[in-house]
C-alpha positions as CSV (number, residue, x, y, z in Angstrom):
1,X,27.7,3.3,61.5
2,X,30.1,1.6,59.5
3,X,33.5,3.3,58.2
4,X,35.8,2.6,54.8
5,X,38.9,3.8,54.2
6,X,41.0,2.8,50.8
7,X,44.5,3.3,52.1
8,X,46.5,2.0,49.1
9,X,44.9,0.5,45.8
10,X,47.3,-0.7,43.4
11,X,50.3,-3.1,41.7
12,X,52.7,-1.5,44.3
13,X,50.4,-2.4,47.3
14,X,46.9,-3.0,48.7
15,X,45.0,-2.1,52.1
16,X,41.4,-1.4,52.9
17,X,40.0,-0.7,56.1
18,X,36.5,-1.6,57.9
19,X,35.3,-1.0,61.0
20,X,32.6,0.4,63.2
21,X,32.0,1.0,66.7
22,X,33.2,-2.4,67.7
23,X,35.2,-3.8,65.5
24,X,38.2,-3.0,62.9
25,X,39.9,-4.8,60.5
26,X,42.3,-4.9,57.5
27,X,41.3,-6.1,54.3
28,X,44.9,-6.9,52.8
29,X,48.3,-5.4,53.8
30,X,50.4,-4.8,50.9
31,X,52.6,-1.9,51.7
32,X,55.3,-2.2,54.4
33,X,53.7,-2.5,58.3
34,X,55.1,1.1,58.4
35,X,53.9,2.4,55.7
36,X,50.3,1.4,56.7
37,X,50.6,2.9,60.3
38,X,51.3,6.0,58.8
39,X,48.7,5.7,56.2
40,X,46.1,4.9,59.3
41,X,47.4,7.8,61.1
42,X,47.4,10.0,58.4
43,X,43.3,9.2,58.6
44,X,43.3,9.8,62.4
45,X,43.3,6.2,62.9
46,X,45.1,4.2,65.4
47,X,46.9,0.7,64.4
48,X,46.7,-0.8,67.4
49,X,43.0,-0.6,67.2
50,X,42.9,-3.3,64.5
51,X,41.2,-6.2,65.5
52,X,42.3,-8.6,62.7
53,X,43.6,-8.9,59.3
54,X,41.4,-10.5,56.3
55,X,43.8,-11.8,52.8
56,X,42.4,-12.2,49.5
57,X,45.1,-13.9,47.8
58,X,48.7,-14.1,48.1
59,X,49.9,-12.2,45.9
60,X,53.1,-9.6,47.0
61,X,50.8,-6.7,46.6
62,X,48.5,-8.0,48.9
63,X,50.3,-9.2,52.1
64,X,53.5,-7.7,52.1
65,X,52.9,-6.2,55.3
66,X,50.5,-8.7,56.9
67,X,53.0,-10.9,58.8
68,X,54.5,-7.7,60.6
69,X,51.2,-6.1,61.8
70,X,50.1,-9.4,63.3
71,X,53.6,-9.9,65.1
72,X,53.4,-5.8,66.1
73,X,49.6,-5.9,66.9
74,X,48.8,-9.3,68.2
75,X,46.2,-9.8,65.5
76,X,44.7,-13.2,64.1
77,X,45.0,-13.1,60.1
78,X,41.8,-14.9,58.6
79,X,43.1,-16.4,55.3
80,X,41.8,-19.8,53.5
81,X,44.3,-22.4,53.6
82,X,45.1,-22.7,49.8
83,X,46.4,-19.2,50.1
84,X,48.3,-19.6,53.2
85,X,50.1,-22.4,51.1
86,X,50.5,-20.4,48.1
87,X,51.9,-17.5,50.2
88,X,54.9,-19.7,51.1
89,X,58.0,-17.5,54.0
90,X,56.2,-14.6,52.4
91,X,54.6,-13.8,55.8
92,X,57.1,-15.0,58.0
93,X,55.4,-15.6,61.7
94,X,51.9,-15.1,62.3
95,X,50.1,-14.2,65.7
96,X,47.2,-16.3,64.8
97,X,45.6,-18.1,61.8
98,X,42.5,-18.5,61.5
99,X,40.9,-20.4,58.3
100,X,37.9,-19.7,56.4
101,X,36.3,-21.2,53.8
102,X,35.2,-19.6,50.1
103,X,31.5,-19.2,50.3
104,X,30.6,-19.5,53.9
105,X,30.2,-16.7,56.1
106,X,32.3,-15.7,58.8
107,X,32.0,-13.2,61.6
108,X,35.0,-10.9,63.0
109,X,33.4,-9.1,66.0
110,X,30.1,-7.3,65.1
111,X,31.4,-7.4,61.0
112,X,30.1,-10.3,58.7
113,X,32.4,-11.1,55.9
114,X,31.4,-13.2,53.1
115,X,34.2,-14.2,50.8
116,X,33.1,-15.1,47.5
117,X,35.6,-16.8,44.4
118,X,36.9,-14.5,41.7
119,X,38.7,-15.7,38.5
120,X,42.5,-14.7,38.8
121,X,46.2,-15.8,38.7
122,X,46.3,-17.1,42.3
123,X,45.4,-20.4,44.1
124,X,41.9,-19.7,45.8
125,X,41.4,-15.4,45.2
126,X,38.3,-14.4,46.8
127,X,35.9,-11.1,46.8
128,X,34.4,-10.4,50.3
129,X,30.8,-8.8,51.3
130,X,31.3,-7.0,54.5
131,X,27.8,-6.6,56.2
132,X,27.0,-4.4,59.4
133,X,23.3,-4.2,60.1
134,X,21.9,-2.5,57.0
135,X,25.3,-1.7,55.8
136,X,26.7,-3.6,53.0
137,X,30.4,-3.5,51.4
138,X,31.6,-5.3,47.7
139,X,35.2,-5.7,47.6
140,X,36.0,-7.4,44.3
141,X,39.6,-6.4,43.0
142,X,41.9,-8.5,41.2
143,X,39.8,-10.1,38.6
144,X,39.7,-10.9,35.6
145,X,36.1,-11.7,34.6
146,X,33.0,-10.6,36.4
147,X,31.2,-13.9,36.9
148,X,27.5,-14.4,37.8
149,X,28.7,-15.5,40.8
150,X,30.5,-11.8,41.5
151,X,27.5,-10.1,40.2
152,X,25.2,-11.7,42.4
153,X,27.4,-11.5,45.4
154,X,27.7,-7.5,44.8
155,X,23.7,-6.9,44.6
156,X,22.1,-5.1,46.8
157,X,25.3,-3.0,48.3
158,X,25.8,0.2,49.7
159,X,29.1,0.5,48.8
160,X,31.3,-1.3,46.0
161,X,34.8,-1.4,45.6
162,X,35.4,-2.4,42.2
163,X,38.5,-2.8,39.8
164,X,39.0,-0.4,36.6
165,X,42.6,-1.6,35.9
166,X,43.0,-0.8,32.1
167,X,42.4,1.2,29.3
168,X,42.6,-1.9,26.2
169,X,44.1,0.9,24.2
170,X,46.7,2.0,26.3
171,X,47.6,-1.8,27.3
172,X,47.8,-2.6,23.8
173,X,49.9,0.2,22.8
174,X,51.8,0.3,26.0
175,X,55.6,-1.0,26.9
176,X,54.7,-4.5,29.3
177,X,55.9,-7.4,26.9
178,X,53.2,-9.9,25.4
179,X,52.8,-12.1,27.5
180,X,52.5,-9.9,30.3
181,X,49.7,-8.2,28.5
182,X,47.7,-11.3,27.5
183,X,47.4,-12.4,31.3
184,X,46.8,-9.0,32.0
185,X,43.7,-9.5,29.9
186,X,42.9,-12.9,30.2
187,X,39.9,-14.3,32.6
188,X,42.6,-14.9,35.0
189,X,44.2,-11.1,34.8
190,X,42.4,-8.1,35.6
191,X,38.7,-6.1,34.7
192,X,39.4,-3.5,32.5
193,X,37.3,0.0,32.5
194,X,34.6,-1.6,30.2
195,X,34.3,-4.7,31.8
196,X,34.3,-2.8,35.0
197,X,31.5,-0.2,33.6
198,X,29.6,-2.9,32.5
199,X,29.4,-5.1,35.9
200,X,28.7,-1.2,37.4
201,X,25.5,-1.1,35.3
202,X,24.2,-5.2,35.6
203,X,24.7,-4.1,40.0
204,X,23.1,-0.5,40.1
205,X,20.3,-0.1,42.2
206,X,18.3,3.0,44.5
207,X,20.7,1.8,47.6
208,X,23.5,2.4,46.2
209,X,25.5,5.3,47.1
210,X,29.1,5.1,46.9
211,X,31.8,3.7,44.3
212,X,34.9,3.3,44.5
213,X,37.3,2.4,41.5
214,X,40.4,0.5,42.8
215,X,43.9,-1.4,41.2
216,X,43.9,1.7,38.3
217,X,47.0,1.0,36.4
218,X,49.8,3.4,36.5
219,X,50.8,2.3,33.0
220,X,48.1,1.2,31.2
221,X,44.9,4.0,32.9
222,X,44.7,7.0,34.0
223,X,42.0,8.1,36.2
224,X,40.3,10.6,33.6
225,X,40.3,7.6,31.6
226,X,38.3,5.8,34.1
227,X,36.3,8.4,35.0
228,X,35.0,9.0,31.6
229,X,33.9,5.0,31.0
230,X,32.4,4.4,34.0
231,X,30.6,7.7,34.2
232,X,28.8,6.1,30.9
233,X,27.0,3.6,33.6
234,X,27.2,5.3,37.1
235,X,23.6,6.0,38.3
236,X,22.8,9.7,39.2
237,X,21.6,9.1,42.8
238,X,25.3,8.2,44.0
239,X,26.7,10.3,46.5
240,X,30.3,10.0,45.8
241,X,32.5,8.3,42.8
242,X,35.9,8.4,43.1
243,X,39.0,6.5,41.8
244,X,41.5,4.8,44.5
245,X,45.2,6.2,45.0
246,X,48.0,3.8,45.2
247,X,50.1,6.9,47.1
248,X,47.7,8.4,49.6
249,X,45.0,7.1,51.6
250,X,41.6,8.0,50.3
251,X,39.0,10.0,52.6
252,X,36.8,8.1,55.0
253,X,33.7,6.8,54.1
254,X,31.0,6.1,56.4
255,X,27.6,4.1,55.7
256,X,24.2,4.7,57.6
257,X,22.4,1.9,58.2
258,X,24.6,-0.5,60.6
């Protein structure tokens, strides 16, 4: 039985966590090494059972909190070495490093992770597949085209994690400066609620059951918003479709199958 919890999901900070009866793990730490303990706590879950800490990229957002939980908890953070370049004092000293590689496979305990490239602003950002026996996770945030490479990486998944980040409107009419907004939209920025609709609708299939909507923008979305576009593609059989919080933790989600 595999378990999913979305503690943060946002520009202010990013976390997910994985496990199952052996084995637990961070997907990105970008709120404060407090902040996450509560948040696991919060969820009945204990920090020190962590058994490693997975980065996408380096971006702030994403491993603000990774060097302190590895110094606090012992743990070996798994990163690919353009990234741990990229990330620069940012993370300060690490328990462990431990490299992998885009495209090939790696194993943390009883969890298989497959990181897979995505198309945004940072020096080698990857998705991941997280597989557990017949239980299989799509984490693809932070970019800003869905390639055929994402969309055959998220086939066949129980659960997706996906990124709704704008409304085109509302980023068009909204406050961020020009250039801000460009990148935002560019093939190196981030998926907005149609492009993240549409990828929803080339991945659907009779296994999946959950989807999550992740990295909403507090300026430029709003989760009605989101709700309302991807609803346009979401298949019926789902048994939950929710939108991700960047202030609370979302409920746990657990997967049959592992």
């Amino acid at each position: 039985m595999t378990s999913i919890c979305i503690l943060a999901s946002g520009s202010k900070g990013n976390a997910i966590y994985v496990s199952n009866d052996k084995t637990a793990i961070l997907l990105d730490a970008g709120l404060s090494g407090i902040e996450i303990e509560r948040r696991l706590h919060s969820r009945g879950i204990n920090a020190d059972s962590l058994d490693a800490i997975v980065v996408s990229h380096e971006h702030t957002d994403h491993i603000h909190g990774v060097g302190v939980l590895s110094r606090r908890f012992r743990l070996p953070v798994y990163i690919n070495e353009p990234t741990l370049a990229a990330s620069g004092d940012q993370l300060g000293p690490i328990h462990e490093t431990r490299r992998f590689h885009r495209g090939i496979a790696f194993c943390i305990g009883s969890l298989s992770l497959h990181p897979f490239t995505v198309s945004h602003d940072a020096a080698e950002p990857v998705g991941f597949t997280i597989q557990d026996g017949g239980a299989k996770i799509g984490i693809s945030t932070d970019l800003g085209v869905a390639t055929q490479l994402v969309r055959h990486h998220l086939m066949g998944c129980t659960m997706v994690v996906l990124e709704a980040n704008h409304d085109l409107k509302m980023l068009e009419e909204g406050p961020y400066p020009w250039e801000v907004k460009q990148r935002i939209r560019s093939r190196h920025g981030h998926l907005s609620n149609e492009a993240s609709r549409d990828l929803l609708g080339e991945i659907s299939h009779s296994a999946l059951r959950h989807v999550v909507l992740a990295h909403i923008s507090e300026t430029n979305n709003h989760p009605e918003k989101v709700m309302s576009v991807i609803a346009e593609s979401a298949p019926d059989h789902l048994t939950s479709l929710t939108v991700a919080s960047q202030h609370t933790p979302g409920d746990v989600i657990t997967l049959e199958g592992s």
